[in-house]
N, C-alpha and C positions, 0 to 999 in steps of 0.2 A: 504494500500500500504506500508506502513511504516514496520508495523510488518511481512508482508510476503516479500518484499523486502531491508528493510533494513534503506533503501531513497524513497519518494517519488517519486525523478526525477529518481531516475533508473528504474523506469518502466512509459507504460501508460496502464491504464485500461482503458478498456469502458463498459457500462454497457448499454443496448439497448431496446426501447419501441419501442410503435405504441400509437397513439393517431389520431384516425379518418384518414384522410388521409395522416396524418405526419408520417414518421417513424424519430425515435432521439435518439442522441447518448450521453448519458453522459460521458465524459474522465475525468481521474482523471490523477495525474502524470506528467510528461512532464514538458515544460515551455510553456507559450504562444506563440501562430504561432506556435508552434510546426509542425501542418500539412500542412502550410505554404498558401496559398492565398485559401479562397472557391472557386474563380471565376472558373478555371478549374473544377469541379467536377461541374459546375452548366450548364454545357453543355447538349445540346438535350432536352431542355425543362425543364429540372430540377429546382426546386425551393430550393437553400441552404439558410439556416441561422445559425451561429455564436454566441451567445453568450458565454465572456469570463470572467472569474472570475479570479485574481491571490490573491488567498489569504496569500499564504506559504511569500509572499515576505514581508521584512519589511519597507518598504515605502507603501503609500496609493496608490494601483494600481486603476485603477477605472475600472468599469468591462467594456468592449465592445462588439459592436455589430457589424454585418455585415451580408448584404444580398446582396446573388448572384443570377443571372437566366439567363439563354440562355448564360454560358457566361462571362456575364457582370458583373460588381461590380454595385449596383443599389445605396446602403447604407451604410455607414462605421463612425460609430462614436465612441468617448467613453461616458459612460450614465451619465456624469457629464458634457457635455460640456467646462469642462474647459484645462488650455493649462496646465495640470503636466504634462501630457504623450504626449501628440498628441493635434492636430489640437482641436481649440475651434467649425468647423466645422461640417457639415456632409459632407461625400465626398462622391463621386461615380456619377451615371448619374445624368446629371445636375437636368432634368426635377422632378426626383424623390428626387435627394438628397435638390433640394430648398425646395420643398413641405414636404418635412420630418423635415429641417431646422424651417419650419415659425411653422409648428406644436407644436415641440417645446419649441420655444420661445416665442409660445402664454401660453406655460402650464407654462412660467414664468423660463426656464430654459434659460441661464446656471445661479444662482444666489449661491454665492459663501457665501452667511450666512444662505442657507439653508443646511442642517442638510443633509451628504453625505446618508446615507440611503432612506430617502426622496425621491432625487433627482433621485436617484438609481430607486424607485419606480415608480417615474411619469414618467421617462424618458423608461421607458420598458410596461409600461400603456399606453402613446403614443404610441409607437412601435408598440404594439399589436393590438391596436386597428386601426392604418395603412393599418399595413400588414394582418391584418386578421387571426392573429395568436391568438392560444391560446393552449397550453398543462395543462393537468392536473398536481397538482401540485404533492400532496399527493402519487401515484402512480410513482414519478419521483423523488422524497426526500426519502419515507422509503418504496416502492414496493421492491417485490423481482422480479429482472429483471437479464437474461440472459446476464451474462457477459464476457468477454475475456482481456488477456495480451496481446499487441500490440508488446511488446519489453521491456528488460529489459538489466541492463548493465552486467548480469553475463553472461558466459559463457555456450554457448548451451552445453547440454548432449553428447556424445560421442557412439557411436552406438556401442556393440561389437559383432562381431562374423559375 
């Protein structure tokens, strides 16, 4: 993004899989929230999930998570449990966000002298193992996947004639 763009945040790429019955969007670019709440797009059955990465910033962002369906905000935390950013919480329906909550905090999270990667780990291994997720990794890190520019901050082309 940088070299064909200039800035990272002047554009967003996505770069798009299939894993069994998941289709998934890698974005690169942007800020976080950028595409602003899942819950909308998780209408009519849909199953959405969220995870966020802010690497480019220079404070310790913690990555997040969130899962939508029918709708609904089901799941919303960030994978450190702790309050830099947000809520030490899991939010979203109660019924699910407890049960996501005791999970958790059985794997020993949020604990603040474990090692931010770590935490990073068990707390997305919980998840997974939850929600019934799993994508491949390999194919989603160095795959060659069909990709697109969402938006960038130059100026469209100009048509002649």
């Amino acid at each position: 993004m940088d070299d064909t763009y200039g800035d990272i945040h002047a554009a967003v790429g996505l770069r798009l899989g299939r894993a069994g019955d998941w289709t998934y969007a890698v974005a690169y670019g942007g800020w976080q929230d950028e595409f602003g709440s899942p819950t909308p797009l998780s209408r009519d059955g849909a199953h959405l999930c969220v995870l966020e990465f802010e690497e480019e910033n220079g404070k310790a962002v913690p990555p997040r998570f969130a899962y939508a369906h029918d709708g609904r905000l089901l799941s919303a935390c960030n994978l450190y449990l702790d309050d830099s950013w947000d809520s030490e919480e899991v939010e979203g329906d109660p019924a699910t966000a407890s049960r996501l909550q005791a999970l958790l905090n059985a794997a020993g999270l949020p604990d603040p002298e474990r090692d931010s990667e770590e935490a990073h780990r068990t707390a997305l291994g919980v998840i997974e193992r939850f929600f019934g997720l799993s994508l491949p990794k390999a194919p989603i890190v160095a795959g060659a996947l069909p990709a697109v520019v969402l938006e960038s901050g130059f100026p469209k082309p100009v048509r002649q004639g």
